[in-house]
C-alpha positions in Angstrom: 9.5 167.5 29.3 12.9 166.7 29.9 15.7 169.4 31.4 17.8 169.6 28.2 14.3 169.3 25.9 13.5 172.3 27.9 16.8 174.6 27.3 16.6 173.9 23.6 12.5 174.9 23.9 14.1 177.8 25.3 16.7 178.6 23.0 15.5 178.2 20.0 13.4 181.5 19.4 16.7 183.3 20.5 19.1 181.4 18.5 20.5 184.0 16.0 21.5 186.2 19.0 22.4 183.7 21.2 21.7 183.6 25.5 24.3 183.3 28.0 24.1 180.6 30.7 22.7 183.3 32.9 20.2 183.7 30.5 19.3 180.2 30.0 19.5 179.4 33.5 17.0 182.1 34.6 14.9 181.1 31.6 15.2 177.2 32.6 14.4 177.4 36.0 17.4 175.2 36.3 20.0 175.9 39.1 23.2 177.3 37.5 25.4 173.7 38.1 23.1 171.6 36.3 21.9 174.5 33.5 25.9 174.1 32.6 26.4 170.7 33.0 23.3 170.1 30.2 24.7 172.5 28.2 27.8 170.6 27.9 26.2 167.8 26.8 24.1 169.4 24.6 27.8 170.8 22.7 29.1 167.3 23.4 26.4 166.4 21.2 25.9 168.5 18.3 22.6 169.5 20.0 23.9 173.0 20.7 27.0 175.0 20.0 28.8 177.6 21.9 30.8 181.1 20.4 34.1 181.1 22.3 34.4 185.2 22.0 31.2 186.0 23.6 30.6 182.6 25.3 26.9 182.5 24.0 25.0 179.2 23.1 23.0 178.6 20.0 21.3 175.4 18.5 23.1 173.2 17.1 23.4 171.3 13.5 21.6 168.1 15.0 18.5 169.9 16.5 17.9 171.9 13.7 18.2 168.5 11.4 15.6 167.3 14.0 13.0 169.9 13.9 13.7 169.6 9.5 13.0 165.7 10.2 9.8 166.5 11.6 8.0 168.9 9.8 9.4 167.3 6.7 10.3 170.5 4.8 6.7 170.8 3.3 5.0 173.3 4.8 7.6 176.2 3.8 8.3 174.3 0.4 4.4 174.2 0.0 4.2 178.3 1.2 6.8 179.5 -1.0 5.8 177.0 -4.0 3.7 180.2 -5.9 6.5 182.6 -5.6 8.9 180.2 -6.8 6.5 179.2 -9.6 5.6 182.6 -10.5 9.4 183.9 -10.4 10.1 180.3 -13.1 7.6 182.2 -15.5 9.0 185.6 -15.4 12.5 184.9 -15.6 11.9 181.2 -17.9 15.2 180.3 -15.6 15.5 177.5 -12.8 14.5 178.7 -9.5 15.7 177.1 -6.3 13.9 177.8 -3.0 17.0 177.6 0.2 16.2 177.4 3.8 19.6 177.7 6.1 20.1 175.1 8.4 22.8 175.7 10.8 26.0 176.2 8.8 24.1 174.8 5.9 22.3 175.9 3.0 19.6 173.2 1.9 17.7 173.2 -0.9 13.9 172.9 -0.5 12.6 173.0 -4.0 14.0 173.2 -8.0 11.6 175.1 -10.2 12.4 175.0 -14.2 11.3 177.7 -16.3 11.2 178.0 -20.2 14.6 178.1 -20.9 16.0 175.3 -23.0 19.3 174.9 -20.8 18.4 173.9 -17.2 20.6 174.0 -14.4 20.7 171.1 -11.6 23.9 172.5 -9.7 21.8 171.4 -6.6 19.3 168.8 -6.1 16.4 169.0 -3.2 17.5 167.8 0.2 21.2 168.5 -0.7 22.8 170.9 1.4 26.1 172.7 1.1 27.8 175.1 3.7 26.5 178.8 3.7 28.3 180.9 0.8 28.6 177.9 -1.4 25.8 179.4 -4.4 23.8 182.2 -5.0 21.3 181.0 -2.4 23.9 180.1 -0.2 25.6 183.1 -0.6 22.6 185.2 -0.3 21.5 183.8 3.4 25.6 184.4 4.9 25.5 187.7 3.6 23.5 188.4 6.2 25.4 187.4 9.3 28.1 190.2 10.0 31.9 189.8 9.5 32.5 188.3 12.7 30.1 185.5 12.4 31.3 184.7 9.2 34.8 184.0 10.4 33.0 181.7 12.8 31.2 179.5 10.2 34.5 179.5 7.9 36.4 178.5 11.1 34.5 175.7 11.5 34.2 174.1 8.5 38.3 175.6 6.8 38.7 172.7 5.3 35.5 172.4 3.1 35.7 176.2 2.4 39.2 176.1 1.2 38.7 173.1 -1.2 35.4 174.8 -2.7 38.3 177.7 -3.3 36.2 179.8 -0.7 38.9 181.0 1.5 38.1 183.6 4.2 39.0 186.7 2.1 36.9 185.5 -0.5 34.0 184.9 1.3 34.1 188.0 3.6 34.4 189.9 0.1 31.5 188.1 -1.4 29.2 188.7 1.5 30.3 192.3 1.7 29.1 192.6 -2.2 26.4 191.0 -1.7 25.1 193.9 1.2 26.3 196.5 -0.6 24.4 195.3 -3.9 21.1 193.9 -2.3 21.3 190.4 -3.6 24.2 187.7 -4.4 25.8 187.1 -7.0 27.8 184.1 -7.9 29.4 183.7 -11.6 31.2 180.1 -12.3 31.7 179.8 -9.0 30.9 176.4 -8.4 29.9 174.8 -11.8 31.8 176.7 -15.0 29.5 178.2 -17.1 27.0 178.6 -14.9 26.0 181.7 -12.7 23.3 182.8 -10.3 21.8 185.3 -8.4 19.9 185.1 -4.6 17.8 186.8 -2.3 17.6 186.2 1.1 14.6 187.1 3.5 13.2 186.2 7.2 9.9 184.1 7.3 9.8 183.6 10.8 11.3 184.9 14.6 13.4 181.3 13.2 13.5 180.4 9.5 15.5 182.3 6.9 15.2 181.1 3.2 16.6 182.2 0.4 15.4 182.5 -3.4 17.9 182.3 -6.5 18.2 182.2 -9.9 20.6 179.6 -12.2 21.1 179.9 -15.7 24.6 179.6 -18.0 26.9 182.3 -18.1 26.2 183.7 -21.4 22.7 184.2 -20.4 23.2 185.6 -16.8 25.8 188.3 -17.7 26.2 191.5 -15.4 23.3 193.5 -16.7 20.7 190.3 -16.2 22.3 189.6 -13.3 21.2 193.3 -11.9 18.0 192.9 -13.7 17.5 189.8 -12.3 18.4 190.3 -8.8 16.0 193.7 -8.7 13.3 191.5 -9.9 14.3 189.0 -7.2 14.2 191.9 -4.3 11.1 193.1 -6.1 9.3 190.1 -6.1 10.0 188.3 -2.7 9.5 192.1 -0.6 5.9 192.0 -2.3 5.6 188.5 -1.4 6.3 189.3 2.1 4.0 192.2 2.4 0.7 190.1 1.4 1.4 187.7 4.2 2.1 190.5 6.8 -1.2 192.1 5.0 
């Protein structure tokens, strides 16, 4: 194994929190000289990235498109395929199954219930930047305030011309906590609205659960029906596998 195959090894179980290079360089076995001078070219590379404020390093967007690349998305499409089903034939709406990906939200499975009028806002293996969707949404609530000026700093341009500035996606996320699930109404297609559910699968894997139907359907009091059954649904789910 290679020096810079082992810090990402290393790195990767720790990601959300982050590890400093004397961290890494401990964990690496690496002298402190070369454990920086990967690290930088891990950055340089998109392999890694680093917070400037606390000067931590955390995978980055091409490592985690790696690691998707090689397991090929099935095994948690093929886990979470039941739930998904079973959630299409309680609600009769379209269910989408999210998996975050960096700064991304990318869609693993689409699920049509009963309902006449079905949604395709996303297709699978289409990714859009967290907060973008109910699914989307639901994984960045998640992060804290700070973390989420990080994303949106990275990626202001994209944000602002999905009409996601920071204020509104600081207030969405903060909705979203206080609520228990996301909620997203003509936000990205008109007419159409949604509700998510994010929850942890793994030390590493996050994935989020939503519903999408048209406006008229998914008014407010479905959409709190909806996203309880959501909360309901997935916490159970999560219990029989702990079980």
């Amino acid at each position: 194994m290679t020096s810079s195959s082992a810090i990402s090894r290393r790195c990767s179980p720790s990601d959300r929190r982050g590890l400093s290079l004397q961290q890494i360089t401990a964990m690496s076995g690496l002298e402190r000289s070369t454990a920086h001078r990967l690290l930088s070219c891990l950055v340089e590379e998109r392999f890694a990235r680093r917070s400037t404020q606390q000067r931590l390093y955390h995978l980055g967007v091409d490592a985690m498109q790696i690691g998707f690349s090689a397991m090929h998305s099935e095994p948690i499409a093929d886990t979470l395929r039941p739930l998904t089903k079973r959630l299409c034939r309680l609600s009769g709406d379209t269910v989408f199954l999210i998996v975050q990906q960096g700064d991304y939200a990318l869609c693993l499975l689409r699920e049509h219930g009963e309902f006449p009028v079905r949604i395709f806002t996303i297709d699978v293996g289409e990714k859009r930047l967290l907060g973008m969707g109910a699914g989307g949404l639901a994984l960045l609530s998640r992060f804290d305030d700070a973390t989420i000026r990080e994303i949106h700093g990275r990626h202001a341009d994209a944000y602002h011309a999905a009409g996601l500035p920071l204020e509104t996606l600081l207030a969405r996320a903060q909705q979203a906590r206080a609520k228990g699930f996301a909620e997203i109404v003509d936000a990205i297609t008109p007419g159409i609205s949604g509700v998510g559910y994010s929850f942890q699968i793994s030390d590493i894997t996050r994935v989020a659960i939503s519903f999408g139907a048209i406006s008229q359907r998914l008014d407010a009091t479905r959409r709190q029906v909806m996203g309880d059954l959501l909360r309901k649904e997935c916490d159970e789910w999560l219990a029989s596998q702990q079980g």
